[in-house]
N, C-alpha and C positions, 0 to 999 in steps of 0.2 A: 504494500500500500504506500503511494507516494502522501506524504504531510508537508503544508507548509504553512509559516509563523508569519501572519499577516503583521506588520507594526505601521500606526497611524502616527507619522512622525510631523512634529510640530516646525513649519519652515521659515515660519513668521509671527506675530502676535497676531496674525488673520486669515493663517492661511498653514495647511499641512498635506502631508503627500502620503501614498500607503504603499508600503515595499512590502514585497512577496520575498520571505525566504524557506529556502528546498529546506524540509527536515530530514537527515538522514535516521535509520532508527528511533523513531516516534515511538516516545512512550506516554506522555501526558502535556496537553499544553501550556502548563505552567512550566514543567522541564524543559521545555522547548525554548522556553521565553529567557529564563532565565540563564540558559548556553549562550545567547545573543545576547542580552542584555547588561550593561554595566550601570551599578548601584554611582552614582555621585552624591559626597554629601553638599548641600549649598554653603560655604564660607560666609555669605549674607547670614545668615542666621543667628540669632540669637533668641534664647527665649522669652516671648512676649513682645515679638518685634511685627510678626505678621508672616513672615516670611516659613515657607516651606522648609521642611531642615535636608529635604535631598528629594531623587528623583532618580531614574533611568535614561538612561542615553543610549542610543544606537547610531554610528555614524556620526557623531560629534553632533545628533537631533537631541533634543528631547520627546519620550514615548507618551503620547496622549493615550492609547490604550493598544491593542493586541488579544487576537482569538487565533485560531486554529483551523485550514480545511482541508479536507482532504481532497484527490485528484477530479470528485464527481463535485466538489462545490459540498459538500456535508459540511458541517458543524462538526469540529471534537473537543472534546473535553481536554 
């Protein structure tokens, strides 16, 4: 079964693009997500500031969100 890790990447404060990537050996789409994904924490941050304390990147993007399909267009988990 081919799987791949859709990411809804963020390219502007108005505007985001959705990269398709091949999962080789799919086993759940949070393990998918997170082979590809890299944790940042925000340097901004401080407690009671407003700000975020971190987020995911892919491709030097920030990840607005990510699901899983497989070859026929399916939903996975």
């Amino acid at each position: 079964m081919k799987a791949f890790l859709i990411l809804v990447l963020v390219t502007s404060p108005t505007s985001f693009k959705y990269t398709k990537i091949p999962i080789e050996k799919f086993t759940d789409c949070d393990a998918a997500f997170e082979s590809k994904a890299t944790w940042y924490d925000n340097p901004k941050y401080k407690p009671g500031n407003y700000e975020i304390w971190g987020f995911y990147i892919y491709d030097n993007k920030v990840i607005a969100a990510h699901y899983c399909l497989d070859q026929d267009r399916n939903f996975l988990l």
